[in-house]
C-alpha positions, 0 to 999 in steps of 0.5 A: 460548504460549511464554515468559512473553508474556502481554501483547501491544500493538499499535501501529497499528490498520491492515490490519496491526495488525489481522491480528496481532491477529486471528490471534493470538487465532485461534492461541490467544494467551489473554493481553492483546491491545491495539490502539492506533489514531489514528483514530477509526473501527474498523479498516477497509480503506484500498484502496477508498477510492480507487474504490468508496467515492469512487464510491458503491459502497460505505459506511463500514460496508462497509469495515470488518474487523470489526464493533465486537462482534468486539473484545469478542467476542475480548477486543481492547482497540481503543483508537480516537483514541489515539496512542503517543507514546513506547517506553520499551524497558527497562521494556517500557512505551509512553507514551499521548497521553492522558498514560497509560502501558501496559505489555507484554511483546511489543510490534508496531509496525505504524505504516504509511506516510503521504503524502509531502508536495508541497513547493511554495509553495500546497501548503496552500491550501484545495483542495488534498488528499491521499487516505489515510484515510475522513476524507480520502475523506469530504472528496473526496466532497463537495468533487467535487461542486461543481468542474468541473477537476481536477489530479492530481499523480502518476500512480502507483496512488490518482492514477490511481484517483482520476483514473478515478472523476473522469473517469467522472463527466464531469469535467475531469482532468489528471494531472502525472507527473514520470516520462515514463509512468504507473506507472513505479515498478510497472510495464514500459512496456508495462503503462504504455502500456496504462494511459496508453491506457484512461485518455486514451479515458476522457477523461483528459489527461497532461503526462509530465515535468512538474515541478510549482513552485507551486500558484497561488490566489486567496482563500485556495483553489487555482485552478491548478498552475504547471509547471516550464516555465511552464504554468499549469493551471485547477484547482478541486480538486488532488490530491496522490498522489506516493507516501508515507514510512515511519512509522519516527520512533517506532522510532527515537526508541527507539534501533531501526534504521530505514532507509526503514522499521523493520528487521527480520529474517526472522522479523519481529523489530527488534533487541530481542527484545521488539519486532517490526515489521510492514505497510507500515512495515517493511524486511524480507529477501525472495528475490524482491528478491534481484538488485534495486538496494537488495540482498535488503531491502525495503519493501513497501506492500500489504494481502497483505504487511500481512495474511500478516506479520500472520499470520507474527508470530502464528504466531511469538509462538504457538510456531510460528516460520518465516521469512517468505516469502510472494509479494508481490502487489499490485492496482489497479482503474482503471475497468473495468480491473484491474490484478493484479501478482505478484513484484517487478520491478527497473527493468531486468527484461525484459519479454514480452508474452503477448496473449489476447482483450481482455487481457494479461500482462508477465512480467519475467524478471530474468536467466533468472528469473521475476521478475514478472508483470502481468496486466490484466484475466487474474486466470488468469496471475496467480493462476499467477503466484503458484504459480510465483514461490512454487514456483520452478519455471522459466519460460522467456521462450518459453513465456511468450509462447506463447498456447498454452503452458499455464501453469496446468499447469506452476504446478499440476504 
């Protein structure tokens, strides 16, 4: 180890938080490693909760990273149920929710994201829900079990999940989406018409444009979601996925920059050496953002990003420093159909359709650039997708939407 480190501590115990630890001890970190998390269960994967787990397919004990005996194992000192309350920066020192104090000489925050907040009158009426960690998926579980009508408010990637899982259950679902297509922050409209398709023949209904004023109850429980144009929707169970916010205010009580999330530079660092920031809850410099509307920085929520910022800022605290620069890539599965996308899109990228059998692929082209690419149910394009936006290698808008071109080739080659 490099420097004088010798205590490392991590604030946030997510898929993020984690990795650093994992991947610091895999580097040869031999000092004091502690992970701090908030909830009470080991570090556990947070994207299956919206589909295999609240579809049975899986247990809580599959969800896990690591089983408990790794933590000692690697000498990680996991705290559970335990919340940073306070950095004090000149005596390289966090303050504890139990009142304690824990000193370190590198500090990660991998604070993470939560739910954006629906705010409108009922949004706090028993019924009404939000989907974010094993206790919130534990709570839907049971609370399908006995309605028959649900809402879903936003038609983004855990709505639609959610909406997937209900309607294969034979359920009543109606998604609200104020934008006039599903996904429409993620994807190119011909992904969203396909998706607003497989969903509608699996029995899902869609109000596009509609802004939700209230949500109406009797007895203390929701019953109904009032619309912006008057209509008033049964509903025995709400659900609320209209995207999240940054975990930014412990940052920024502690005097670092924040802006939608902790600044950092190329290398992961806050502007105090001693503290770096990685996952969910980051702003970071990326040349696959260079050309999009909020400039070359940008916020990424996804477990690739979480996991290979995880391991760049082990390297770097291990003596083995390198920009980060990794190709974002991003997946949903949404019934039988999965959804695998690569780079990022802006919303005026255009868009060329490559149909073969049963599947397709977008690939977005920002100028004369690849700048995207969305596959479903072609995990081949996409994982050529990646070669291609890591290598640079030029693509052209014709070669893409030729059946025959063949794109493993020119990633591989």
């Amino acid at each position: 180890m490099s420097g004088a480190v010798e205590s490392i501590v991590i604030v946030g115990a997510g898929q993020a938080g984690f990795q650093a630890a994992a991947s610091l001890r895999e580097a040869g970190f031999a000092g004091s490693l502690t992970l701090i998390g908030e909830e009470a269960a080991l570090p556990y994967q947070r994207p299956p909760l919206s589909k295999a787990y609240l579809a049975g397919k899986t247990d809580a004990r599959g969800l896990l990273l690591r089983q408990e005996s790794y933590f000692a194992e690697h000498r990680i000192d996991h705290r559970s149920g335990t919340r940073v309350t306070a950095i004090g920066r000149a005596e390289r020192r966090v303050q504890l929710s139990d009142g304690g104090h824990l000193a370190y000489d590198h500090l990660i925050l991998a604070t993470g994201t939560r739910n954006r907040a629906l705010p409108v009158p009922g949004a706090d009426l028993a019924g009404v829900r939000q989907l974010r960690s094993l206790d919130d998926a534990d709570a839907l579980r049971t609370a399908i079990e006995g309605v028959r009508r649900i809402v879903v408010v936003g038609a983004g990637f855990i709505g639609l999940e959610f909406a997937a899982v209900c309607a294969a259950r034979g359920l009543a679902v109606t998604v609200i989406e104020a934008a006039e297509r599903v996904m429409a922050r993620a994807v190119a409209p011909e992904t969203s018409e396909a998706f607003r398709a497989f969903h509608e023949e699996a029995g899902v209904r869609f109000l596009f444009g509609a802004g939700v004023t209230a949500i109406e109850g009797e007895g203390g429980r929701a019953t109904a979601i009032r619309t912006a144009d008057g209509q008033s929707l049964p509903a025995d169970l709400v659900l609320v996925g209209i995207g999240v916010v940054p975990n930014q205010e412990l940052a920024a009580e502690a005097g670092l920059a924040v802006r939608d999330g902790i600044e950092v530079d190329a290398v992961l660092a806050t502007d105090d050496p001693a503290i770096s920031a990685i996952g969910d809850c980051v702003r970071f410099p990326s040349r696959f953002a260079a050309g999009m509307p909020g400039g070359d920085r940008v916020r990424i929520e996804s477990v690739q990003n979480a996991v290979d910022q995880g391991r760049c800022l082990a390297a770097r605290l291990t003596g083995r420093a390198a920009a980060y620069d990794a190709v974002p890539w991003f997946w949903t599965d949404q019934g039988p159909r999965k959804l695998q996308i690569a780079g990022l899109a802006a919303p005026g990228d255009a868009s060329v359709l490559r149909r073969i059998g049963a599947g397709f692929s977008v690939f977005r082209f920002r100028g004369a650039a690849l700048s995207a690419v969305e596959s479903v149910d072609r995990p081949a394009d996409h994982m050529a997708a990646r070669r291609l936006l890591a290598s640079g290698k030029a693509l052209t808008p014709e070669q893409a939407a030729d059946p025959s071109f063949d794109l493993k080739a020119l990633a591989t080659g």
